[in-house]
Phi, psi and omega in degrees: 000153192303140165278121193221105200301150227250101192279167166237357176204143185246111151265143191223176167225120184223156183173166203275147179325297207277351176274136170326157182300330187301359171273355185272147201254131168205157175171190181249173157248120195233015171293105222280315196297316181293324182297328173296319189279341164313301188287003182254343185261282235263318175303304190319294199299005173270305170297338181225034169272139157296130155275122170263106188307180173277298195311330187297327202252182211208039215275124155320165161298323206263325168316303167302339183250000158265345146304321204275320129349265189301339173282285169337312197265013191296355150287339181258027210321341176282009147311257197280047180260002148276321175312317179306321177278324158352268191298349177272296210269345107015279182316292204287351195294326187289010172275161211235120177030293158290344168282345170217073160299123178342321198256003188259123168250153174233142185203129145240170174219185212235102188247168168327304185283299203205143146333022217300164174186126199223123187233103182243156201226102189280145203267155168311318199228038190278313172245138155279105189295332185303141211288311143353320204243348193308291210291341180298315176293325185276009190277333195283334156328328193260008185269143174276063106258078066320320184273135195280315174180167193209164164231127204245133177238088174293098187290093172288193180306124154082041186068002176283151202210135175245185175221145165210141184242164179198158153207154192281326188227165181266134172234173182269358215289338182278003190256344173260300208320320181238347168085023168267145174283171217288321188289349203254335168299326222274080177281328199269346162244219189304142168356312194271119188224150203216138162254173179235152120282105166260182192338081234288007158266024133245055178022047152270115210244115160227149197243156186221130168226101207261161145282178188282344193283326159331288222268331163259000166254016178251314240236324191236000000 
């Protein structure tokens, strides 16, 4: 599993999709216990993100360049905690009609190493709106059946950056978000992907991603 140096402080941001930026929750986490589980959580997504080159993407401008921020300043976050809310209301604007649902958050949080982003789906009582309830409540962020999908913005050598992405289901929001085309989105199930042309003078394209075992017992 991926290696990920071990922090004594997380800064993060959060807020529900569909809410004003003014609305957004930030602050640190200096708990240790919470801090193990961000990084055993941020290893799983690392390990089972697809990686997307820089060349592969289509990043807005202005989106590269609060990554690219947030990165050079990422040790100092009261420096960039406006980029930061920046590329967080970035993330959620591009979500779409079921994405932004009452119970759906978008959070990122800021490690050294790498970037997050996160689109999560809270239980009635998985989150506490009360203000009061925020460190109890941000601990239910970190279980991975919540997550709809994320993005990991990985910090190579001199600042450079690769991305790896994962979603549960297929959507276009990584074809806005990031500008990749739709076969370079289509991530969340097995190795083998494949397109169709169905009746191609009217340009309908359906795509399919199996695993192998799927795929020898429908093909062969």
């Amino acid at each position: 599993m991926e290696t990920i140096t071990q922090v004594q402080s997380v800064y993060y941001q959060y807020k529900k999709v569909k809410e004003d930026s003014f609305k957004i929750k930030k602050g640190f986490i200096n708990d240790l216990t919470i801090i193990e589980k961000i990084t055993n959580i941020s290893k799983f997504f690392i390990s089972n993100g697809s990686l997307i080159l820089p060349e592969n993407m289509n990043l807005k401008t202005n989106t590269k360049d609060w990554i690219k921020d947030i990165i050079t300043h990422r040790n100092n976050p009261s420096i960039i905690e406006s980029t930061v809310k920046s590329l967080l209301n970035e993330f959620c604007s591009n979500m779409k009609t079921r994405q932004r649902e009452e119970d759906k958050y978008g959070i990122i949080w800021i490690h050294k190493e790498y970037i997050a982003l996160a689109h999560v789906q809270s239980g009635e009582d998985s989150i506490g709106l009360d203000e009061q309830q925020l460190f109890k409540s941000f601990e239910r962020f970190w279980d991975n059946d919540i997550v709809i999908r994320y993005v990991i913005i990985r910090i190579k050598e001199n600042n450079l950056f690769d991305i790896l992405i994962q979603e549960s289901s297929k959507s276009e929001f990584f074809e806005d978000f990031l500008g990749i085309a739709g076969i370079e989105s289509f991530r969340f199930g097995g190795p083998i992907r494949f397109q169709v042309n169905l009746f191609e003078n009217l340009k309908i394209v359906t795509s399919f991603e199996l695993q192998l075992d799927q795929f020898g017992k429908y093909y062969f």
